[in-house]
C-alpha positions as CSV (number, residue, x, y, z in Angstrom):
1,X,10.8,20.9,-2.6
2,X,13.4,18.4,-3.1
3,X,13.8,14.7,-2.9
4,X,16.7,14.9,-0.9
5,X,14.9,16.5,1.8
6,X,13.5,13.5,2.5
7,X,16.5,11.2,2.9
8,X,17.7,9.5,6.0
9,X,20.1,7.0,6.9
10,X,19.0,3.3,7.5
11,X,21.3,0.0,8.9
12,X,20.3,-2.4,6.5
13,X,20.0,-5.2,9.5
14,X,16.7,-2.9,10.2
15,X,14.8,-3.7,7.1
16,X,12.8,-6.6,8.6
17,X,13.0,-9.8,6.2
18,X,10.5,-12.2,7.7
19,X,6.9,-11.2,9.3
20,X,6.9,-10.9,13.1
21,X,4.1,-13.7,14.8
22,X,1.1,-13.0,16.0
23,X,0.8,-10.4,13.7
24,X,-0.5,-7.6,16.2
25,X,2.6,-8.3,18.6
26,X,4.9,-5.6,15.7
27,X,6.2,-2.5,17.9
28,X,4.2,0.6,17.4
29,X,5.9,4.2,17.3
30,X,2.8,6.3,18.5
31,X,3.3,10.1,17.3
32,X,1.3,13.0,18.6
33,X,1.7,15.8,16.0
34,X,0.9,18.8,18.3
35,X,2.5,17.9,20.8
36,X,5.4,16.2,19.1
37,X,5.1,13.4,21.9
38,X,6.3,10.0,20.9
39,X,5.1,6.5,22.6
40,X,6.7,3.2,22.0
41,X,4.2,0.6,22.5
42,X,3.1,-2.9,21.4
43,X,0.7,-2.8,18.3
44,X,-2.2,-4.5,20.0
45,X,-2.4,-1.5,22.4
46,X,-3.6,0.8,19.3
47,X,-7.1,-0.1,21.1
48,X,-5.7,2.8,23.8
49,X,-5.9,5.8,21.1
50,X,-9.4,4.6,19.6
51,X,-12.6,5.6,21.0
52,X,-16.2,5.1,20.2
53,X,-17.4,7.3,17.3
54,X,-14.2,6.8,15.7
55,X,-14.0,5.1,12.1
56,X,-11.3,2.6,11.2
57,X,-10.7,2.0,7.6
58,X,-9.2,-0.2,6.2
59,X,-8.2,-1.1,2.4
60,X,-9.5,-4.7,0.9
61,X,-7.0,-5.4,-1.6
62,X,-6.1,-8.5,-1.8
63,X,-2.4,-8.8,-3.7
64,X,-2.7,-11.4,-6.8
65,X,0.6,-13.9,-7.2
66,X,1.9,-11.5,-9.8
67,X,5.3,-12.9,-10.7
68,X,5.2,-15.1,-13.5
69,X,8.3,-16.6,-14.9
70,X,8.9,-18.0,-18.3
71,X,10.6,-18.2,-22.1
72,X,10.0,-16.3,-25.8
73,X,8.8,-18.7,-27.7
74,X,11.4,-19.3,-30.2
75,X,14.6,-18.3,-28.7
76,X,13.8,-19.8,-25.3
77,X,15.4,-16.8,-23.6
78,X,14.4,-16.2,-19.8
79,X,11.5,-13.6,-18.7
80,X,10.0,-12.2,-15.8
81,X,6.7,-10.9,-16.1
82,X,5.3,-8.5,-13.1
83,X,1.7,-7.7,-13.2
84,X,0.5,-4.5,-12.3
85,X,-2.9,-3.2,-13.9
86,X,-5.4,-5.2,-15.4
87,X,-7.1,-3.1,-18.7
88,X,-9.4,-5.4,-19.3
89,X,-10.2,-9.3,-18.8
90,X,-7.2,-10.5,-20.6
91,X,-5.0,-7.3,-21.5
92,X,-2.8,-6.0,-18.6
93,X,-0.2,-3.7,-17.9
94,X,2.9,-5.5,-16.5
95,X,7.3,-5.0,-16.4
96,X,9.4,-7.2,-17.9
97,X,13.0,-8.5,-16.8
98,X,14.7,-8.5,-19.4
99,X,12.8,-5.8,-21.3
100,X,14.7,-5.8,-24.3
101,X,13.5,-9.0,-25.6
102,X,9.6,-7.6,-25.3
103,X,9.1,-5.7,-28.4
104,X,5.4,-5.6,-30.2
105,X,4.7,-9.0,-31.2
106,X,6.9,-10.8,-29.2
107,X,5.7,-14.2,-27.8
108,X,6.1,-15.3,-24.2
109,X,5.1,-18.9,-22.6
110,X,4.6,-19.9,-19.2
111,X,4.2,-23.3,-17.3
112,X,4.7,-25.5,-20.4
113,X,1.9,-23.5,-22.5
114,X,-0.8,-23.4,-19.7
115,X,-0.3,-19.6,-20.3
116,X,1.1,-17.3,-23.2
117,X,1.4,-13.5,-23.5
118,X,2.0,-11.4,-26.7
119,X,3.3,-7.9,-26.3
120,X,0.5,-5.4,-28.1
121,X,2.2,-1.8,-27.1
122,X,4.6,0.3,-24.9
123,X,3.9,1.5,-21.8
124,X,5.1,4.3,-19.2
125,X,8.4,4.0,-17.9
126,X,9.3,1.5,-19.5
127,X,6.6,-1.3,-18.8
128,X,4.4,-3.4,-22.1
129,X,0.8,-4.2,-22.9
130,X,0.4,-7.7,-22.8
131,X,-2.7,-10.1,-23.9
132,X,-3.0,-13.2,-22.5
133,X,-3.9,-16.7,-24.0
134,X,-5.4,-19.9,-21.9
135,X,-7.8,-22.1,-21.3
136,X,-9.8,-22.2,-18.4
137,X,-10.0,-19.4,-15.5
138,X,-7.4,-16.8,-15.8
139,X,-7.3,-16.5,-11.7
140,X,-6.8,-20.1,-11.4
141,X,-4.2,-20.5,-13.9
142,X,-2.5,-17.4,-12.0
143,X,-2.2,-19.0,-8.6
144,X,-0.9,-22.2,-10.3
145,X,2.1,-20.7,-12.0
146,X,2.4,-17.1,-10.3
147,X,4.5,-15.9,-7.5
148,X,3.9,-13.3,-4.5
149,X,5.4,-9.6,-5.8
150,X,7.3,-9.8,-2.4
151,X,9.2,-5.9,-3.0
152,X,13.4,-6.6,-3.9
153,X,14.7,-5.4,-0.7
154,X,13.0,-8.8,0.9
155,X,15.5,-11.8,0.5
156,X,14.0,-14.7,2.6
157,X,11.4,-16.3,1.2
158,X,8.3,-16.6,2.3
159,X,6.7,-19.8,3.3
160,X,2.7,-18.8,3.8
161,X,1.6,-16.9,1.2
162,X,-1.3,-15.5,3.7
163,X,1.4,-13.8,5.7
164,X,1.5,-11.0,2.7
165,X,-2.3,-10.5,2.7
166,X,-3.6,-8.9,5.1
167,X,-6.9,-10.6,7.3
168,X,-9.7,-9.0,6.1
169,X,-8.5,-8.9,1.9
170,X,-11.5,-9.6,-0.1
171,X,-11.0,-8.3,-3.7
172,X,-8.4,-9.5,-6.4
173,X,-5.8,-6.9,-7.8
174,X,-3.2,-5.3,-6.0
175,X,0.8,-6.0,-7.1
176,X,2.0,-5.1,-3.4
177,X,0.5,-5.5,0.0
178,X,-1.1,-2.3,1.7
179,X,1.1,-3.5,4.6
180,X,-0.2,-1.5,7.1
181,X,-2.9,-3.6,7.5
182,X,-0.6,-6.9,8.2
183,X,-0.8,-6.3,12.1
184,X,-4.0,-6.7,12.3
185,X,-5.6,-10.1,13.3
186,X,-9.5,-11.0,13.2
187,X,-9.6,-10.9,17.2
188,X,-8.3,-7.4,17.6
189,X,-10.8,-6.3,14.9
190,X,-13.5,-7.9,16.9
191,X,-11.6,-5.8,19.9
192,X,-12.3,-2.3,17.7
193,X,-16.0,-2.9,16.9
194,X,-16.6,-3.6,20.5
195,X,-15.5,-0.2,21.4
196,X,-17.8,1.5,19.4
197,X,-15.4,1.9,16.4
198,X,-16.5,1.6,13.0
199,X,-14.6,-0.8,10.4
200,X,-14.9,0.6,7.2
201,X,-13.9,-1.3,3.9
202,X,-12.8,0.5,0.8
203,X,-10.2,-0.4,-1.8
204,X,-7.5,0.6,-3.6
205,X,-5.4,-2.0,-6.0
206,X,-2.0,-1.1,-5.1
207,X,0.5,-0.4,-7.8
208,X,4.4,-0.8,-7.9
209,X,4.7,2.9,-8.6
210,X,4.2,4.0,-5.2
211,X,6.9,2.6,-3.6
212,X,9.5,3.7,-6.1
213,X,12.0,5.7,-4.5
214,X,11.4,9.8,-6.8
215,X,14.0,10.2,-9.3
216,X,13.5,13.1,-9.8
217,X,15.4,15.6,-7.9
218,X,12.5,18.3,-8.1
219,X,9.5,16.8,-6.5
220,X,7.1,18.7,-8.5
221,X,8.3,16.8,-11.4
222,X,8.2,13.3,-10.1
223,X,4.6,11.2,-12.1
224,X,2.5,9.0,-10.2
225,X,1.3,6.1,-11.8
226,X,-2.5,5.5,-11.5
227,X,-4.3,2.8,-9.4
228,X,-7.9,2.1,-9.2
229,X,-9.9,2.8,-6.6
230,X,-13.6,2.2,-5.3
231,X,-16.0,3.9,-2.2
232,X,-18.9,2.5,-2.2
233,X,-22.2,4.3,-1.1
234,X,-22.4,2.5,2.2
235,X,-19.1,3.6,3.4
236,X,-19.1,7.0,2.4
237,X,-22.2,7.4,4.5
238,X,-20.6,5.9,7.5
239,X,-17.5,7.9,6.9
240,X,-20.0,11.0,6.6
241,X,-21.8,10.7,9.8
242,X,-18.7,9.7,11.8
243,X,-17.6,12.9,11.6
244,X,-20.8,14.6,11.6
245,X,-20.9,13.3,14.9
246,X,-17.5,14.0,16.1
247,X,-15.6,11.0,15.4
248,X,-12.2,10.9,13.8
249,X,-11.6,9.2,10.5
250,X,-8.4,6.4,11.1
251,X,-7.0,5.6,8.0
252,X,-5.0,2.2,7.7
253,X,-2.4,2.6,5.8
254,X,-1.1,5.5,3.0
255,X,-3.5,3.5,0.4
256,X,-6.6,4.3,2.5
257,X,-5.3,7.9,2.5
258,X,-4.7,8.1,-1.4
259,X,-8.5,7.3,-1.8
260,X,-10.2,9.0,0.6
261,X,-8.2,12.6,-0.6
262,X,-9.6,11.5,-3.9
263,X,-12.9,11.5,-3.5
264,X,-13.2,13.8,-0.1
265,X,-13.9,17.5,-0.9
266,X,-12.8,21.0,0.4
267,X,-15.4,20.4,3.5
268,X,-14.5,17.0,4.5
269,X,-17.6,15.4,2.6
270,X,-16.6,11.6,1.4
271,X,-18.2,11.0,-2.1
272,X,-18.7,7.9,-3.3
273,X,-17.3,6.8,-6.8
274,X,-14.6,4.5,-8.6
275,X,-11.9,5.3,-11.0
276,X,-8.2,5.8,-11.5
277,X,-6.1,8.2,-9.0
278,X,-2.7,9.6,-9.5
279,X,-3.3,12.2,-6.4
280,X,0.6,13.0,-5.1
281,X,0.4,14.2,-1.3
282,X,3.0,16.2,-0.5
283,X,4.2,18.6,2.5
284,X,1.7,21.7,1.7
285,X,-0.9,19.6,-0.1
286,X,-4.1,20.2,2.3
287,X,-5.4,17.0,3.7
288,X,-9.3,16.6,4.4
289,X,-9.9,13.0,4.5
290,X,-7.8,11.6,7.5
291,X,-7.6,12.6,10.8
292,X,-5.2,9.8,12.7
293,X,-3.1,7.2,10.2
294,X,-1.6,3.9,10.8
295,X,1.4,3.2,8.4
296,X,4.4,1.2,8.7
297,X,8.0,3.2,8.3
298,X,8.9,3.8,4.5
299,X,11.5,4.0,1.9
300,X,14.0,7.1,2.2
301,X,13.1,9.7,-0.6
302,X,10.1,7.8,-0.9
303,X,6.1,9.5,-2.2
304,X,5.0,7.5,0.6
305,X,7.7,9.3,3.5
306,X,6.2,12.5,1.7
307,X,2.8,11.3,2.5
308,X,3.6,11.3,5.8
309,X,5.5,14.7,5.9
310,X,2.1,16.5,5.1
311,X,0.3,14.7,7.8
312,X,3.0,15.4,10.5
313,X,5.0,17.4,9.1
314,X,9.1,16.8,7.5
315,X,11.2,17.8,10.3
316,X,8.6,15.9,12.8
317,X,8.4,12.6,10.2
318,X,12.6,12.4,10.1
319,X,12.9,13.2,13.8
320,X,10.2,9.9,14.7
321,X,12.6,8.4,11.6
322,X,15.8,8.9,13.6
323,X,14.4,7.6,16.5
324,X,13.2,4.3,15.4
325,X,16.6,3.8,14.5
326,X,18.0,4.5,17.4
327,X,15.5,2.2,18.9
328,X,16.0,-0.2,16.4
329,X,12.9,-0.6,14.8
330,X,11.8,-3.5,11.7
331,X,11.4,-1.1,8.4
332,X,9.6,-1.4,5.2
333,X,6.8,-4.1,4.3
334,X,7.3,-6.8,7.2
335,X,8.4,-3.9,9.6
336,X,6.8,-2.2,12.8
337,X,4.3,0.7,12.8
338,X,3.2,4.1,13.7
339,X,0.2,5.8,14.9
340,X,0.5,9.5,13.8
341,X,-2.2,11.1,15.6
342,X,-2.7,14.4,13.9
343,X,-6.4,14.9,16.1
344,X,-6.2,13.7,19.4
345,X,-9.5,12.2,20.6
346,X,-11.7,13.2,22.9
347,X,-11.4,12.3,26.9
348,X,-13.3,9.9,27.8
């Protein structure tokens, strides 16, 4: 399988720069795999392919302002920091622009001292381990001096920092938004539960790495970088008897299907447990976990276009591809969305 496969052409005018308000007013691209129907409707009207039994859920990462600019202390040379995994309460994983000047030892300051960082090792692909120094509370120093990781193909700048989380984020950690979820506003939520649909929280801190177009040609040789995930008890038993009784499992967003194919076996059965996953879903990798997915329209020769390609299939996934262009669809983070319904649901 190659990379190439999954290329397609894409105006740049199409890759949405600002997000669209209300949030849940986004187009939606609603793609039946069987039949290889395709809908163009409003994304509030997602409550027409839900019914009761059904289980939403959703991923509660909430994105941390995870640019930091600032000097090496001595030379006063420029650095960008990007945070992307925490290893512990002050040691993290992060990339540095420029990384030359971030050898073992190396000193950097941010906001007049409030903050320092000392290189401690290398990492993959290029990235440090860095320890932190402060006073006070980490967090709070971070939202002082920090930016939002908005992704490089995003040139306005954003004046609500609320506009890159999505509604319902609760839990500290992720370096990009699972943007999915940014159509979705508290009152249509309030909509789903009303049906009969279950909301399900689980999480996933989402890394850089999994938007980065594949370099290498050979899929099979591309590495994922790992991101830590958690399933709680609770909703793997509500996942569980869903579909014990029949309802479908409605992932929001590629991040909620990364960690549900982690922790889902061979029969469909949702464990519970926390960790690090690397999974890589490609065309021919079976799925178990996810039955309908809501996802916004990717990078070309992207892991998360691939994800897609094993839920719908790649000639299906460029086809819908082609014909959001044509209907000039918003692309990438701020974009519109699909529905790929791979299991229809029941009649009413």
């Amino acid at each position: 399988m190659l990379t190439s496969d999954f290329n397609y052409e894409l105006p740049e005018e199409l890759i949405a720069q600002t997000p669209i308000e209300p949030r849940d007013a986004s187009r939606l691209m609603v793609c039946h795999v069987k039949t290889g129907e395709r809908e163009h409707r409003i994304f509030r009207d997602i409550t027409d392919y839900l019914r009761a039994g059904d289980v939403l859920v959703l991923n509660e990462t909430r994105v941390i302002p995870a640019r930091l600019y600032g000097r090496k202390e001595g030379t006063g040379g420029a650095i960008e920091f990007l945070l992307l995994k925490r290893i512990d309460r002050d040691t993290w994983e992060v990339i540095l622009k420029p990384g030359r000047k971030a050898k073992p030892g190396a000193v950097f300051v941010f906001g007049e001292g409030l903050l320092k960082a000392t290189v401690l090792d290398m990492a993959q692909d290029g990235g440090r381990i860095v320890r932190f120094a402060y006073e006070g509370v980490f967090e709070e120093i971070l939202d002082r001096l920090g930016q939002m990781p908005l992704p490089p193909y995003i040139h306005e700048k954003l004046s609500d920092k609320e506009r890159y989380q999505t509604v319902y984020a609760r839990q500290d950690g992720s370096a990009a938004a699972p943007t999915a979820g940014l159509h979705f506003t508290p009152e249509l939520l309030e909509k789903v539960r009303a049906m009969g649909v279950s909301v399900v929280p689980i999480l996933l801190h989402v890394g850089l790495g999994t938007f980065r177009p594949v370099k290498e040609e050979d899929v099979s040789r591309h590495h994922m970088h790992s991101e830590y995930y958690e399933v709680t008890e609770d909703a793997a038993a509500r996942i569980n008897a869903a579909r014990a009784a029949g309802g479908r499992i409605i992932c929001v967003g590629t991040t909620s299907v990364r960690t549900l194919e982690t922790v889902t076996d061979e029969k469909g059965v949702v464990h519970a447990g926390s960790g690090y996953t690397q999974i890589f879903i490609t065309p021919g990798v079976p799925l178990h976990a996810v039955d309908v997915l809501i996802t916004n329209f990717h990078l070309p020769q992207s892991t998360l276009l691939m994800l897609v390609s094993a839920l719908m299939g790649r000639e299906q996934a460029l086809a819908a591809y082609e014909e959001a262009v044509r209907e000039r669809y918003r692309f990438f983070s701020f974009g519109d969305a699909m529905l790929i319904v791979a299991k229809e649901a029941e009649a009413k």
